[in-house]
Backbone as CSV, one residue per row, in Angstrom:
resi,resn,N_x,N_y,N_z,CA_x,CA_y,CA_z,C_x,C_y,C_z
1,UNK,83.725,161.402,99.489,83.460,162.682,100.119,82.320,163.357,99.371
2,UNK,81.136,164.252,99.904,80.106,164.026,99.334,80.678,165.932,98.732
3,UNK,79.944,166.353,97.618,80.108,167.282,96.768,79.744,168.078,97.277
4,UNK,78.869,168.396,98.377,78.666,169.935,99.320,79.637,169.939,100.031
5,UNK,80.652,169.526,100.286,81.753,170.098,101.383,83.008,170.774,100.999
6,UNK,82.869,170.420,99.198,83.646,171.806,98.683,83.143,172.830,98.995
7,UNK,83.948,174.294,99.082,83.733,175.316,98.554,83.128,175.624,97.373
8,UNK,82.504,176.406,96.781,81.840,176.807,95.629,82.900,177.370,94.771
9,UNK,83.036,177.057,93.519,83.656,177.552,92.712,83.920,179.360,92.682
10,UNK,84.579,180.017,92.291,84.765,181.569,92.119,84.241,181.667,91.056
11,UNK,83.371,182.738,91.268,82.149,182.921,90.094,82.146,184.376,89.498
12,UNK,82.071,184.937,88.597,81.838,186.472,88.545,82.328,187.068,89.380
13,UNK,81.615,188.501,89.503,82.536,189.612,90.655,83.734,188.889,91.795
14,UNK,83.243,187.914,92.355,84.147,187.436,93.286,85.357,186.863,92.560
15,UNK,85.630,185.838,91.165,86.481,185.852,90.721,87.614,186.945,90.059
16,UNK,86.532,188.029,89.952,87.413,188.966,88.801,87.905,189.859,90.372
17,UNK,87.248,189.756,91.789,87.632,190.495,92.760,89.336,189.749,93.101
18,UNK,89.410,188.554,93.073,90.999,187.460,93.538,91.865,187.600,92.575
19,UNK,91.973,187.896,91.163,92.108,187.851,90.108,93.278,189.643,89.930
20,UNK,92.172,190.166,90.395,92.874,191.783,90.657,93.269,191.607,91.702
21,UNK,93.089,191.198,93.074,93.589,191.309,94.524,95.263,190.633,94.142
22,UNK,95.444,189.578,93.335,96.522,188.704,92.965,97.489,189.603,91.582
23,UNK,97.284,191.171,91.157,97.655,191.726,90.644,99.513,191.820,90.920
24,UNK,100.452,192.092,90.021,101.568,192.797,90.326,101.679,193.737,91.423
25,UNK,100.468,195.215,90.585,100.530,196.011,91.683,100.209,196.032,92.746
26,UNK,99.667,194.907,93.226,99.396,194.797,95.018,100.118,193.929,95.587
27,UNK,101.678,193.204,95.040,102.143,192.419,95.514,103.048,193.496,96.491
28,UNK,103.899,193.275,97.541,105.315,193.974,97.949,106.323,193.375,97.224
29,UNK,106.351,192.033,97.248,108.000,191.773,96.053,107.327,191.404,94.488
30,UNK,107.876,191.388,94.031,107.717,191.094,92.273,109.077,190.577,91.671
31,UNK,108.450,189.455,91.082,110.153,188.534,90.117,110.358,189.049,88.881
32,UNK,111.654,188.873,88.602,111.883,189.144,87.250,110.294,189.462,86.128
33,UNK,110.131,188.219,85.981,108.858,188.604,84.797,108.431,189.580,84.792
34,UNK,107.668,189.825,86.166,107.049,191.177,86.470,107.529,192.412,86.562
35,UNK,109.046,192.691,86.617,109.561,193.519,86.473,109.897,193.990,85.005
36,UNK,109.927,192.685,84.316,110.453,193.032,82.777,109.023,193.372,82.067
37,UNK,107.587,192.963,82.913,106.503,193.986,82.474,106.285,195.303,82.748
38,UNK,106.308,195.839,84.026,106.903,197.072,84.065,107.936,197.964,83.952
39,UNK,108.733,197.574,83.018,109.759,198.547,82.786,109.975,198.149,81.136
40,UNK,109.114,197.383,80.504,109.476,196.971,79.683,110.509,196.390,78.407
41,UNK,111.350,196.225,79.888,112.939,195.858,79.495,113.142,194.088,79.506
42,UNK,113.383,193.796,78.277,114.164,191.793,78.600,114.351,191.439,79.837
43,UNK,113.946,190.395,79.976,114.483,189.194,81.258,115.632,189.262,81.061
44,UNK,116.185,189.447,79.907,117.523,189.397,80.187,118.651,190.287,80.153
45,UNK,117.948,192.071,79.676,118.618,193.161,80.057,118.424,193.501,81.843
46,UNK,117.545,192.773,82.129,117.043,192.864,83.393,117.843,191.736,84.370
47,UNK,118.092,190.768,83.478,119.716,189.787,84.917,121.084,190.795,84.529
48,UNK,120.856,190.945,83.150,122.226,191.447,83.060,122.248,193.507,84.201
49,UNK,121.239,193.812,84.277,121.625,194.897,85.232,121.848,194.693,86.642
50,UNK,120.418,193.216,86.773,120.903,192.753,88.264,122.191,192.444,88.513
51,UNK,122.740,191.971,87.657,124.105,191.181,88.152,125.059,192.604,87.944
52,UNK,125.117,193.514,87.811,126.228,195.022,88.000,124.905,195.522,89.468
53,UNK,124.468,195.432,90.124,123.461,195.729,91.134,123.073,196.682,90.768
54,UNK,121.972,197.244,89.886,121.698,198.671,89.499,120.157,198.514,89.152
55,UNK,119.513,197.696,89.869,118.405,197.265,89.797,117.961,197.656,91.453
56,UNK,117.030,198.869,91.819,117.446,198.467,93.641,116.152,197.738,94.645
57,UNK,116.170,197.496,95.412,115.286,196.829,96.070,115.167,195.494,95.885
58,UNK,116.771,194.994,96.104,116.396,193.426,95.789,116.386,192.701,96.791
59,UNK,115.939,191.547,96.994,115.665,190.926,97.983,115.764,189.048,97.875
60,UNK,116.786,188.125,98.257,116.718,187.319,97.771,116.200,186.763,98.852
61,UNK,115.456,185.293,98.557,114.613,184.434,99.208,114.686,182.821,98.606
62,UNK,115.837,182.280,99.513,116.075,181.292,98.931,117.029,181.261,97.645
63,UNK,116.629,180.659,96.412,117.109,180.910,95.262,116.297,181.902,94.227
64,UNK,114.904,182.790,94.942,114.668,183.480,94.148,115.072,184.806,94.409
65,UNK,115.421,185.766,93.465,115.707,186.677,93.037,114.456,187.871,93.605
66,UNK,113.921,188.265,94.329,112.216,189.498,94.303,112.722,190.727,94.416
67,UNK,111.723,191.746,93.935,112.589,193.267,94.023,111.065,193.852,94.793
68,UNK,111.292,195.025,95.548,110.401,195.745,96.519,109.849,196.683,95.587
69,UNK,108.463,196.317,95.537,107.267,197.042,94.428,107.521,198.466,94.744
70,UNK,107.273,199.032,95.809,107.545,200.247,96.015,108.980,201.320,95.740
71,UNK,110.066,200.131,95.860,111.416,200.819,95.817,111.715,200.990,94.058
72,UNK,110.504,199.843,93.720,110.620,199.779,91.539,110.117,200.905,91.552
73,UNK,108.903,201.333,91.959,108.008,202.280,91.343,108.964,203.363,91.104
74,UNK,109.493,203.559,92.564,110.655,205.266,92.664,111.123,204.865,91.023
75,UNK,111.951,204.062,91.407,113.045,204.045,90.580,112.885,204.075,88.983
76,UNK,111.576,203.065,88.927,111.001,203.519,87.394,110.636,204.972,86.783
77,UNK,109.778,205.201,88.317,109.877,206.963,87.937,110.907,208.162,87.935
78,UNK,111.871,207.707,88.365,113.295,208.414,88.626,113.992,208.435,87.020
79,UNK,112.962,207.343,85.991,113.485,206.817,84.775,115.026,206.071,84.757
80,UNK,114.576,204.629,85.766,115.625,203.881,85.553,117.245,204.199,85.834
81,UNK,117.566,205.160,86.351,119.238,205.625,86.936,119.870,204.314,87.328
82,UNK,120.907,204.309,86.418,122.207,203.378,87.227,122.177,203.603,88.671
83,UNK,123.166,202.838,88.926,123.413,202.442,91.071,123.961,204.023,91.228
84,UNK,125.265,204.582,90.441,125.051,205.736,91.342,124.433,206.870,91.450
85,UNK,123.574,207.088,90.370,123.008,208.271,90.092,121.652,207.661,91.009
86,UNK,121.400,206.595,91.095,119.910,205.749,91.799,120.461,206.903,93.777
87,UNK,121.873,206.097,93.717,122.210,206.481,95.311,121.956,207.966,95.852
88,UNK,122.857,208.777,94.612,122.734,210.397,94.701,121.368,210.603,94.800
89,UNK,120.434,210.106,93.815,119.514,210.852,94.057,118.258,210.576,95.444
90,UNK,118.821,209.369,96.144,118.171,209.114,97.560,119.186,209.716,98.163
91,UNK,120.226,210.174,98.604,120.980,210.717,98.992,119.989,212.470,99.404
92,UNK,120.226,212.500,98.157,119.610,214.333,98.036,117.833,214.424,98.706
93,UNK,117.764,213.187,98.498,115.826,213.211,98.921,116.009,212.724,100.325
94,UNK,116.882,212.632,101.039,117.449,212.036,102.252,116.463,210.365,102.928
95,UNK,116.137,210.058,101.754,116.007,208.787,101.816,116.889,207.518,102.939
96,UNK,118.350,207.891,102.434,119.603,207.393,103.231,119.465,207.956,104.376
């Protein structure tokens, strides 16, 4: 196969443009890892809350585990609330 019928390698601006486009913050779900980068809590304080469900926006797919970027953000900014204080306080913002 002759060497012009690749694509061109990602070069400068256009690499560092896929690079950020492929960010956390522009995903909708995010896995564990990425969650234990933004909240800066263990992979494994982070199964151990998933598994009491107090982690919200989860979403399983298959055998993976993804949580909804947008429903983290609240919740990171809410500063992390357990399940029921997480509920009350969508409750009161009439979220529910």
């Amino acid at each position: 196969m002759p060497a012009d019928t690749f694509p061109p390698a990602a070069t400068g601006a256009r690499q560092a443009k896929e690079v950020a486009a492929s960010s956390p913050a522009d995903k909708l779900l995010i896995d564990m890892a990425d969650l234990s980068h933004w909240t800066s809590l263990s992979v494994r304080t982070l199964r151990r809350l998933d598994a009491s469900r107090d982690i919200p926006g989860r979403v399983v797919a298959g055998r993976r585990v993804l949580f909804q970027t947008e429903v983290i953000r609240e919740w990171v900014r809410a500063g992390l609330p357990d399940r029921d204080r997480w509920e009350a306080l969508q409750n009161r913002n009439g979220k529910r």
